[in-house]
C-alpha positions as YAML, in Angstrom:
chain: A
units: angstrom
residues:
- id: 1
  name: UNK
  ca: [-8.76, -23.15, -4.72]
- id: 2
  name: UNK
  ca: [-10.79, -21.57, -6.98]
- id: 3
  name: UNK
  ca: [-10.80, -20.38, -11.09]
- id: 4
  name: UNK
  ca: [-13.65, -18.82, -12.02]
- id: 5
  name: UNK
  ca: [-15.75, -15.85, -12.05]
- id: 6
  name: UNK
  ca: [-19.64, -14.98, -11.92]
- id: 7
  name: UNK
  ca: [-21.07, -11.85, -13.90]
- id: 8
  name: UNK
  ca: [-23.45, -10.12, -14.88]
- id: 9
  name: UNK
  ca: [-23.17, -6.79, -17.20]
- id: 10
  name: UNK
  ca: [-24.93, -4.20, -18.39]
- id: 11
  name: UNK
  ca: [-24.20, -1.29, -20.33]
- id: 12
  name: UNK
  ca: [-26.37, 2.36, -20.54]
- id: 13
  name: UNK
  ca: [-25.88, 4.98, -22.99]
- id: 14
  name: UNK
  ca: [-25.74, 8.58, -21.45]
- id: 15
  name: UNK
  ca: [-28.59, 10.99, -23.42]
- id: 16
  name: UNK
  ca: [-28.15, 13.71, -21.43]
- id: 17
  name: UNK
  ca: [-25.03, 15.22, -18.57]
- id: 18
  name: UNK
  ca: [-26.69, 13.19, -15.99]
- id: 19
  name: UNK
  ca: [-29.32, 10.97, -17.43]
- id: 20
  name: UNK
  ca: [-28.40, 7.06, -18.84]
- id: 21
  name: UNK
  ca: [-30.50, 4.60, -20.22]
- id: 22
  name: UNK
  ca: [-30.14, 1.02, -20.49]
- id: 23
  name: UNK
  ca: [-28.43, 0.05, -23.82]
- id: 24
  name: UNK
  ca: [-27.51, -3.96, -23.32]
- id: 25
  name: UNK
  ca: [-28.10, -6.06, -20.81]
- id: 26
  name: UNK
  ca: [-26.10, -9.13, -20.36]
- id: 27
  name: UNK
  ca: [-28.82, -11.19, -18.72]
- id: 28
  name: UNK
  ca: [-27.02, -14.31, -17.21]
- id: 29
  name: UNK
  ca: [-29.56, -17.14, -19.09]
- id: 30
  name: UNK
  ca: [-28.25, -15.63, -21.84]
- id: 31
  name: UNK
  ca: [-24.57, -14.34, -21.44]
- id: 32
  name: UNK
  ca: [-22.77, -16.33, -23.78]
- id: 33
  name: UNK
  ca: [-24.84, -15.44, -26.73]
- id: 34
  name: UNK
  ca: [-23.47, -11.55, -26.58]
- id: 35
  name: UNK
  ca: [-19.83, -13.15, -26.83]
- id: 36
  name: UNK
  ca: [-17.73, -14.99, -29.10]
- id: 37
  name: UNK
  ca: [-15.19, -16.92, -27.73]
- id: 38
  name: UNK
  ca: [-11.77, -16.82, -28.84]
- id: 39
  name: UNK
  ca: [-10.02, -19.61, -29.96]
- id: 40
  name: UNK
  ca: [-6.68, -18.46, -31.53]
- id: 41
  name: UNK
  ca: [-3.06, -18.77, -30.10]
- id: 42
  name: UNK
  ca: [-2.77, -16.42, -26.77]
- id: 43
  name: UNK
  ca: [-1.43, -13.10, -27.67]
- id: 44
  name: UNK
  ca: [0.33, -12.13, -24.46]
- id: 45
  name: UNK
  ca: [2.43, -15.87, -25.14]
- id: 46
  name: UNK
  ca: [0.55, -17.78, -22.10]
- id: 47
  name: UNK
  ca: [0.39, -21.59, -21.43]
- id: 48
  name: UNK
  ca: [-3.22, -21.51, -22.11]
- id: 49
  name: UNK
  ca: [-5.65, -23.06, -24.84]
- id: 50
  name: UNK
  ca: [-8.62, -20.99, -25.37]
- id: 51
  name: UNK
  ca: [-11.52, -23.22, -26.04]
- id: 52
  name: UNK
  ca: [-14.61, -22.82, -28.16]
- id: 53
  name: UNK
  ca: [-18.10, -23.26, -26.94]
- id: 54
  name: UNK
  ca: [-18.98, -26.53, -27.27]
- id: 55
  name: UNK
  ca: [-16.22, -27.30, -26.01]
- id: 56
  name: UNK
  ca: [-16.50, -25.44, -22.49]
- id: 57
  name: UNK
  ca: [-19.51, -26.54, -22.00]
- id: 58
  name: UNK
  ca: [-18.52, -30.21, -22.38]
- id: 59
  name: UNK
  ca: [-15.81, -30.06, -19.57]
- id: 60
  name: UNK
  ca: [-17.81, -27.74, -17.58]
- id: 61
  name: UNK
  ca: [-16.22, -24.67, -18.03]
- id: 62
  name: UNK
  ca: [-18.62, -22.61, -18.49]
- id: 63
  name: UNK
  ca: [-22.82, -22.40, -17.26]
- id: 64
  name: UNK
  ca: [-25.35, -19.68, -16.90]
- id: 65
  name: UNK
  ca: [-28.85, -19.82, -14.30]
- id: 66
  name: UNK
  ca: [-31.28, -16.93, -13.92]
- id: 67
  name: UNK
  ca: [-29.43, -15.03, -11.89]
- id: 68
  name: UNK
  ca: [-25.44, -15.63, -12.42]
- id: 69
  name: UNK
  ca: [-23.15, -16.69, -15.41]
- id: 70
  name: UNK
  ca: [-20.21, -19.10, -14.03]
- id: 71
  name: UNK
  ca: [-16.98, -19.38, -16.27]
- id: 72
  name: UNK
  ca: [-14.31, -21.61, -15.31]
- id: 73
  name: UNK
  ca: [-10.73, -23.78, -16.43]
- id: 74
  name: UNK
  ca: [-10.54, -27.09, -16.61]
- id: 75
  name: UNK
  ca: [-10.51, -28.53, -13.71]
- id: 76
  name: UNK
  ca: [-10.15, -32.24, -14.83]
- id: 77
  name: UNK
  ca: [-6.86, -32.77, -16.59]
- id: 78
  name: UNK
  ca: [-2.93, -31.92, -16.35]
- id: 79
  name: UNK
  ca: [-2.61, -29.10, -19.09]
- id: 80
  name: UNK
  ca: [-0.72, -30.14, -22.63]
- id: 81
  name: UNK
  ca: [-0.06, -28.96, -25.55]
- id: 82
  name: UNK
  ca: [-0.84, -24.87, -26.07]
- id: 83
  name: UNK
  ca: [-1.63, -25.25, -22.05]
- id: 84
  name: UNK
  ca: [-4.81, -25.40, -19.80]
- id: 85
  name: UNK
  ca: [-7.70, -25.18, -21.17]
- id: 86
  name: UNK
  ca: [-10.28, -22.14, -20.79]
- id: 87
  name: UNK
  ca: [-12.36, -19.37, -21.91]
- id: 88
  name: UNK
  ca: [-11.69, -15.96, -23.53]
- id: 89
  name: UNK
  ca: [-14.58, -14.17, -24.48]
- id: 90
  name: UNK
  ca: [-15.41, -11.06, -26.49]
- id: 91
  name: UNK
  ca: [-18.42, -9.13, -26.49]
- id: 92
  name: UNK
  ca: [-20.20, -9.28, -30.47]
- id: 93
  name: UNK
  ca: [-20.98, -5.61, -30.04]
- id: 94
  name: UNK
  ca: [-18.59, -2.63, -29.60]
- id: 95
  name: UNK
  ca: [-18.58, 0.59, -28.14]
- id: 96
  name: UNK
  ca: [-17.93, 4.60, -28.16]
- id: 97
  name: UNK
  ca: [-18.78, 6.28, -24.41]
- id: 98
  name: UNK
  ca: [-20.83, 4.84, -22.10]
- id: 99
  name: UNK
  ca: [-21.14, 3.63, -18.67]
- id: 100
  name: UNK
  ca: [-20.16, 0.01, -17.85]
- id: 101
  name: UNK
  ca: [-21.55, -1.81, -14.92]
- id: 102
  name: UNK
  ca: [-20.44, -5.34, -14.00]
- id: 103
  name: UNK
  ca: [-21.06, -7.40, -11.27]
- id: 104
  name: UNK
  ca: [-18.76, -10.42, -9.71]
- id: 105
  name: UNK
  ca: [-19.82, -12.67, -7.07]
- id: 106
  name: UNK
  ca: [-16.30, -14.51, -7.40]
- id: 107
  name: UNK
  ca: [-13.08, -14.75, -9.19]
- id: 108
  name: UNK
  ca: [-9.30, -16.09, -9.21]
- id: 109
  name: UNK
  ca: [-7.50, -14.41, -6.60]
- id: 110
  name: UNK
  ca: [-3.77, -15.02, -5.05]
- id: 111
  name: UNK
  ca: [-3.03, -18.28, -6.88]
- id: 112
  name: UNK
  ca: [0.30, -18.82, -9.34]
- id: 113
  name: UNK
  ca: [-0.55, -18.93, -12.80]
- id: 114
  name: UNK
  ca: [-3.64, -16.90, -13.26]
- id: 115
  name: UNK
  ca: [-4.24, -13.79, -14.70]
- id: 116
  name: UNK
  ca: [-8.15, -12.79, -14.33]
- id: 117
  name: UNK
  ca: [-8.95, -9.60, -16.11]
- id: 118
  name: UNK
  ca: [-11.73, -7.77, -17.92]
- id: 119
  name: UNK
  ca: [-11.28, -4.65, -20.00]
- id: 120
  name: UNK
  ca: [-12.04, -3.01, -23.13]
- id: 121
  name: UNK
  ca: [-10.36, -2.69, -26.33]
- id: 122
  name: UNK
  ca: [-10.49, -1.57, -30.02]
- id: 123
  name: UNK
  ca: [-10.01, -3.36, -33.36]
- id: 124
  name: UNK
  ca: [-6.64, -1.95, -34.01]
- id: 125
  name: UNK
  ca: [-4.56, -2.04, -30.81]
- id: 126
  name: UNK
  ca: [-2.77, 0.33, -29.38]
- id: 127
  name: UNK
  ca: [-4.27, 2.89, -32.14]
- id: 128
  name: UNK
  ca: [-8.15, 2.86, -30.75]
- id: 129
  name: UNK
  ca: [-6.99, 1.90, -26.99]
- id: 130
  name: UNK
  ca: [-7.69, -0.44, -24.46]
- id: 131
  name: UNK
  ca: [-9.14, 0.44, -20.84]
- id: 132
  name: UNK
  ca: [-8.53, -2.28, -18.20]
- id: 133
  name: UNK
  ca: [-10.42, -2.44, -15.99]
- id: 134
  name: UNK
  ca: [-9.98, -5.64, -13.40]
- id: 135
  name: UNK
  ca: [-6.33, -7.12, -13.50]
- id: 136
  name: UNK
  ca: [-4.21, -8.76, -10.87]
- id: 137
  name: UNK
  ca: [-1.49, -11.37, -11.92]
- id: 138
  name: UNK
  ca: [-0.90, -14.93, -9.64]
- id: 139
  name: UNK
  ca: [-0.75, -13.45, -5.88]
- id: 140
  name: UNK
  ca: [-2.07, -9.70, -6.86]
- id: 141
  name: UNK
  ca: [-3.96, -8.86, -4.02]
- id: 142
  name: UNK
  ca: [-5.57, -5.69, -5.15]
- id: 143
  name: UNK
  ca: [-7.18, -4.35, -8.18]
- id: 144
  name: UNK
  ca: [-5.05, -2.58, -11.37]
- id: 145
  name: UNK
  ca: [-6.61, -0.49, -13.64]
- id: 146
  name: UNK
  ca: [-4.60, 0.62, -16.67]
- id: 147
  name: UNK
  ca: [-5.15, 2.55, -19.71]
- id: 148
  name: UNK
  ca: [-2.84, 1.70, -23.06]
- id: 149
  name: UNK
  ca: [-2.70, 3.78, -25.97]
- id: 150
  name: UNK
  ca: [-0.50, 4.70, -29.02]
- id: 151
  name: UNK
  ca: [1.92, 8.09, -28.73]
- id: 152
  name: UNK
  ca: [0.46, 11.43, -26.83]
- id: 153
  name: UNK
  ca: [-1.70, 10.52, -24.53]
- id: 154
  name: UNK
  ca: [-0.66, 10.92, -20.59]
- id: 155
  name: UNK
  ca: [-2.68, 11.73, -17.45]
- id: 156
  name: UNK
  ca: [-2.31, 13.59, -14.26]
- id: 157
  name: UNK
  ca: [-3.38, 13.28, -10.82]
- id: 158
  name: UNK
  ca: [-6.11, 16.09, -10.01]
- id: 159
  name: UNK
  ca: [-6.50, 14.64, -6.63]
- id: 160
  name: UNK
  ca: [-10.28, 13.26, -7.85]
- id: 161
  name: UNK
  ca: [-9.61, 9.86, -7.68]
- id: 162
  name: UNK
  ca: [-8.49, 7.30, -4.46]
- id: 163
  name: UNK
  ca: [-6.34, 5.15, -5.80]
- id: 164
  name: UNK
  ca: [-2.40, 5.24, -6.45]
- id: 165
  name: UNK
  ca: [-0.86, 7.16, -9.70]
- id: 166
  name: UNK
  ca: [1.80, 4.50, -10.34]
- id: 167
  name: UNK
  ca: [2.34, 5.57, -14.10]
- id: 168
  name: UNK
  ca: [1.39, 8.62, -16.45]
- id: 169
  name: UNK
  ca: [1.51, 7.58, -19.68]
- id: 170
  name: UNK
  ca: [-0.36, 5.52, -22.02]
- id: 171
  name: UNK
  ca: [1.42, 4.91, -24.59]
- id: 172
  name: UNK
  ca: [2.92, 1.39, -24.89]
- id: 173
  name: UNK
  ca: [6.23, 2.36, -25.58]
- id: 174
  name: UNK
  ca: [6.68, 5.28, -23.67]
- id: 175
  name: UNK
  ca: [10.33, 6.41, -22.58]
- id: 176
  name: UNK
  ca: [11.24, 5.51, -18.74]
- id: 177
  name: UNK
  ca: [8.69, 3.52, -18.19]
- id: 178
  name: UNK
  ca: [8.36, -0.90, -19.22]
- id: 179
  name: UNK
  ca: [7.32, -1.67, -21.77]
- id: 180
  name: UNK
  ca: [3.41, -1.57, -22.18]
- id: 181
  name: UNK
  ca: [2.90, -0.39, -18.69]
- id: 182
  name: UNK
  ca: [0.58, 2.16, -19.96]
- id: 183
  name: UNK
  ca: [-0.80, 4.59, -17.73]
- id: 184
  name: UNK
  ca: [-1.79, 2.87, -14.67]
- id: 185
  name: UNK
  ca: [-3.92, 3.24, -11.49]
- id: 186
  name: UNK
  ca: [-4.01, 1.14, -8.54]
- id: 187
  name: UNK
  ca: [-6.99, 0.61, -5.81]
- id: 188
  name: UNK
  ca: [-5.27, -0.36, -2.55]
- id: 189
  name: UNK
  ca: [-8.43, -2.03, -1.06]
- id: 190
  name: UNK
  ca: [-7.34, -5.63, -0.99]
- id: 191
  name: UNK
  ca: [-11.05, -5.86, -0.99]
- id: 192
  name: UNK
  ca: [-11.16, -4.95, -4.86]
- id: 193
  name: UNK
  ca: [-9.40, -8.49, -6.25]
- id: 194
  name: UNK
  ca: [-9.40, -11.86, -5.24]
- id: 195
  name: UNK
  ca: [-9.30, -13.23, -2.17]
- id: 196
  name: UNK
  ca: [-11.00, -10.63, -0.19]
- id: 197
  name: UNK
  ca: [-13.66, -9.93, -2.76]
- id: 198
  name: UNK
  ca: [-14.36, -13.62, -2.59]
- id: 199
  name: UNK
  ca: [-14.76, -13.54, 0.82]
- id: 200
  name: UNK
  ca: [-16.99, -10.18, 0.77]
- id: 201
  name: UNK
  ca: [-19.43, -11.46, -1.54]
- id: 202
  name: UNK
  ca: [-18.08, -9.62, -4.86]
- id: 203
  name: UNK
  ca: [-18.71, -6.48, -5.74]
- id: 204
  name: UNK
  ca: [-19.37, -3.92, -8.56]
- id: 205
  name: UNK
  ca: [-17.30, -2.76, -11.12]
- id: 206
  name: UNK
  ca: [-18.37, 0.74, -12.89]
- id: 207
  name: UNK
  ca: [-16.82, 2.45, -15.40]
- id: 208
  name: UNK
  ca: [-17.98, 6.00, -17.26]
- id: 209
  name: UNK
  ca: [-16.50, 6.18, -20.67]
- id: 210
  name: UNK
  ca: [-16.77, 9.85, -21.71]
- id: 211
  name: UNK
  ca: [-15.25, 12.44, -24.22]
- id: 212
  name: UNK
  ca: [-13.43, 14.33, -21.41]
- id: 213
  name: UNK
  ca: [-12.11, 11.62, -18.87]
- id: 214
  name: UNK
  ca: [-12.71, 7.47, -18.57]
- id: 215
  name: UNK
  ca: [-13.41, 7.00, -14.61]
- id: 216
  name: UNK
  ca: [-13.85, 3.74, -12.77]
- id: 217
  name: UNK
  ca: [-15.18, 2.60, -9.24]
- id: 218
  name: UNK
  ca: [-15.36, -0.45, -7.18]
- id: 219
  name: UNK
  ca: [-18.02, -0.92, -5.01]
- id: 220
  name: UNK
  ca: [-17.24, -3.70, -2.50]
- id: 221
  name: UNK
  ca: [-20.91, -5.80, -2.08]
- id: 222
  name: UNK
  ca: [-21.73, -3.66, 1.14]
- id: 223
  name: UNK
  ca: [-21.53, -0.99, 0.01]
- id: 224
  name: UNK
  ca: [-23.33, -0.87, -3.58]
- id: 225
  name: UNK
  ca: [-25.21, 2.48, -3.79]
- id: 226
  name: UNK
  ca: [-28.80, 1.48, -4.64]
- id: 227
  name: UNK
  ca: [-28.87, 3.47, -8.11]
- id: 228
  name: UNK
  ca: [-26.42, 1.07, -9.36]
- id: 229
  name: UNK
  ca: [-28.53, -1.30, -9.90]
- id: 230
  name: UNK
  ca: [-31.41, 0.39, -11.01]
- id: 231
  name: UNK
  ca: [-32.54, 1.45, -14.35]
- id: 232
  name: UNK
  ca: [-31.45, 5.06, -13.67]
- id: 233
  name: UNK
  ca: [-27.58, 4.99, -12.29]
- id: 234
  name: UNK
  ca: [-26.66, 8.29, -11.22]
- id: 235
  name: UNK
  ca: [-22.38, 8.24, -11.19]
- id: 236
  name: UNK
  ca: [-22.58, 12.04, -10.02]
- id: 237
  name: UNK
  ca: [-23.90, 10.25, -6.32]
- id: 238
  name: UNK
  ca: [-21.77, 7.41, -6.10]
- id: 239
  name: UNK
  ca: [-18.57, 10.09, -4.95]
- id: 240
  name: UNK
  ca: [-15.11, 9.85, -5.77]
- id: 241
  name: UNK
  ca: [-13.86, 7.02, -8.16]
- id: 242
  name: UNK
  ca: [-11.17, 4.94, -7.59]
- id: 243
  name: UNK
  ca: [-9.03, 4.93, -10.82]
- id: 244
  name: UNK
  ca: [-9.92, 9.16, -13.12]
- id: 245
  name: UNK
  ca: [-7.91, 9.10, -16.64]
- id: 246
  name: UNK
  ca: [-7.91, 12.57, -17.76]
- id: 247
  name: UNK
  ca: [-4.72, 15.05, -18.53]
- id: 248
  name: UNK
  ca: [-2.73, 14.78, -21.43]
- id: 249
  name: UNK
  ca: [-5.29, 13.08, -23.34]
- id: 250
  name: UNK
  ca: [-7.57, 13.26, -26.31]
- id: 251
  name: UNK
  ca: [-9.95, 10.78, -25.07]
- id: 252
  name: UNK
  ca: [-12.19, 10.48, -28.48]
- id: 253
  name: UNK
  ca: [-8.91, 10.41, -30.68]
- id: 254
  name: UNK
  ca: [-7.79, 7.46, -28.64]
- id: 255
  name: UNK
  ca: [-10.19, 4.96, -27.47]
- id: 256
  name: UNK
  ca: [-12.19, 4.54, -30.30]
- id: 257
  name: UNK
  ca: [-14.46, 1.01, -31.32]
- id: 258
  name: UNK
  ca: [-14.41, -0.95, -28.23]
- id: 259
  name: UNK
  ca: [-15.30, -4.81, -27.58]
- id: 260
  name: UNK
  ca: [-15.17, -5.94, -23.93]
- id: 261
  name: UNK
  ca: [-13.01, -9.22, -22.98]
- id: 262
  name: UNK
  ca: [-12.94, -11.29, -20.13]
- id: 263
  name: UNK
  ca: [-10.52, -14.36, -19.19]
- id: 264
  name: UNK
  ca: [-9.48, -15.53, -16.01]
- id: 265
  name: UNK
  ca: [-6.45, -17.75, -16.95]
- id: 266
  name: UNK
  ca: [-3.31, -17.49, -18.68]
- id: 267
  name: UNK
  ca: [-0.72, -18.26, -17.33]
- id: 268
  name: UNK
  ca: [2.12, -15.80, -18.57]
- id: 269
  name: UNK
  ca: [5.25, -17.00, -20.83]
- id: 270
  name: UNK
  ca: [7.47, -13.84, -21.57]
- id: 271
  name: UNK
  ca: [11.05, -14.13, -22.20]
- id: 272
  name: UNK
  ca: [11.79, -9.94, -22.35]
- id: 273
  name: UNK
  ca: [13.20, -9.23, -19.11]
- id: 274
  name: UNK
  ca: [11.67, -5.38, -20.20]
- id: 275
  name: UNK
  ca: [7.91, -6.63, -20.50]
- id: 276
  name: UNK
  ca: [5.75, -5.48, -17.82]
- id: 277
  name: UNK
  ca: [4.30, -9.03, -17.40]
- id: 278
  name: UNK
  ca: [7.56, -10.42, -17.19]
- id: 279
  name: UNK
  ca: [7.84, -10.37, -13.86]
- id: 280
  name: UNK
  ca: [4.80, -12.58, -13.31]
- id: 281
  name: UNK
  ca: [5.92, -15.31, -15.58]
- id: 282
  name: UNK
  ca: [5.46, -19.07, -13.49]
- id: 283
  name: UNK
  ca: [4.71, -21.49, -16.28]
- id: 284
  name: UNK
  ca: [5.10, -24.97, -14.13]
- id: 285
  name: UNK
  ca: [1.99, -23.95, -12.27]
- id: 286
  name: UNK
  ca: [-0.29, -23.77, -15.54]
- id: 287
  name: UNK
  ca: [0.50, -27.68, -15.86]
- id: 288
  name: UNK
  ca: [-0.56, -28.87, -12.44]
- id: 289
  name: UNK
  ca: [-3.59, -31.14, -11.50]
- id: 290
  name: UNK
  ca: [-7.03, -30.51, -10.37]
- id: 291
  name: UNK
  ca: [-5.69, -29.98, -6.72]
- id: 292
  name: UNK
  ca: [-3.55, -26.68, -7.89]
- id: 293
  name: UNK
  ca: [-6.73, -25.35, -10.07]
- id: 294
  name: UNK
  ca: [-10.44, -25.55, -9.98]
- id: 295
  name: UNK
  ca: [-13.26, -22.71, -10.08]
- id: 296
  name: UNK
  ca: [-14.85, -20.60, -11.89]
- id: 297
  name: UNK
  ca: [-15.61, -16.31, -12.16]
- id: 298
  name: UNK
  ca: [-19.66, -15.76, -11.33]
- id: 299
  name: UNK
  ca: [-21.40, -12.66, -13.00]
- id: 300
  name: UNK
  ca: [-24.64, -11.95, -10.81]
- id: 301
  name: UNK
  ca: [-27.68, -9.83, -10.76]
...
């Protein structure tokens, strides 16, 4: 089975309604040199132990060629200590509007233990926001894309989006709903996570960060519209997004200052039979051998 993904990112800056220029680009010989990687205690509680550099590049966690980055777990030994070992990484620069373009080749998908997920996500969470924007949990096998916020900030569903409405509001602690749900979206394609995407080839993640609405698509490899990878990306020709955040919501007052993350592993250890991630909690599989775990996530262009 495999624990990794392959990227490649770029970001553009919008200078007019429809016009975006290129602002970053995340070559893959490069990748790791945008990011710092996180070395600290997990924060969500996982059986994980977030490596530095040098480190992940010793026990192979982590390589870059011309044309893909490759991040991965250990694959070598039975985890100890704080847990498996791998890679958390946050982007050096951060960000107010924009549109966000990434591209995975692979990544975990339908295995016990793993939580692969990138998103976006100010200094001082939930107070400037956090915008998720690939999640699935051990054997997700589609795509979650969640907004979480502090108080007074909900959305609606204008019927401009193709995904499912499973929650309205963002904020973390918001009456009726578990705790830190946030406001969440769901793309049914199981070709959006895991498995399937594997099998497809990847695919392209896009998200438009603007002042009246945050929208995301998925674009299974297929089915990429050719603009996407250009250096002019037109989102008003690419149709109806997947996952539309608007309502309820003072978009500028609430995401505010945002680094991107990526990870791929943690397995979760929450004891709060309230927590949202609760439910996906498996630690014995975070401890197994090479057989249980062994890949990587693969960023292309």
């Amino acid at each position: 089975m495999h624990l990794s993904t392959l990227y490649l990112c770029v970001t553009f800056v919008q200078l007019s309604a429809a016009a975006y220029v290129l602002q970053d680009d995340y070559t893959p010989s490069t990748f790791f040199n945008f990011f710092t990687f996180y070395t600290d205690a997990d924060p969500t509680h996982g059986y994980v132990d977030y490596v530095n550099q040098s480190i992940a590049q010793k026990l192979g966690m982590i390589n870059t060629s011309p044309n893909q980055a490759y991040i991965g777990v250990d694959r070598t030994n039975i985890a100890s200590g704080r847990g498996r070992a791998s890679v958390r990484l946050t982007s050096n620069k951060s960000y107010n509007h924009g549109l966000f373009i990434l591209d995975i080749s692979h990544m975990p998908g339908g295995i016990c233990g793993t939580w692969p997920a990138f998103w976006m996500v100010g200094p001082s969470w939930p107070n400037e926001g956090e915008i998720d924007i690939i999640e699935g949990v051990n054997e997700n096998s589609n795509n979650a894309m969640t907004l979480h916020t502090s108080d007074g900030c909900s959305i609606t569903n204008n019927n401009a989006f193709s995904g499912t409405l499973t929650t309205t509001d963002c904020y973390i602690n918001a009456p009726g709903q578990i705790s830190n749900a946030g406001c969440d979206i769901q793309d049914q394609r199981s070709s959006s996570y895991g498995n399937i995407l594997n099998a497809n080839g990847g695919g392209v993640y896009a998200t438009q960060w603007t002042s009246s609405d945050i929208n995301i698509w998925f674009f299974p490899r297929q089915s990429i519209p050719a603009n996407v990878a250009s250096s002019d990306p037109d989102p008003t020709t690419w149709g109806q997004p997947v996952a539309q955040f608007q309502g309820g919501c003072n978009i500028d007052a609430h995401f505010q200052n945002l680094q991107m993350v990526c990870l791929l592993f943690t397995n979760q250890g929450y004891t709060d039979p309230q927590s949202y991630m609760s439910r996906f909690s498996i630690p014995p599989f975070a401890a197994t051998g090479p057989v249980t775990f062994g890949a990587p996530v693969l960023v292309q262009t």
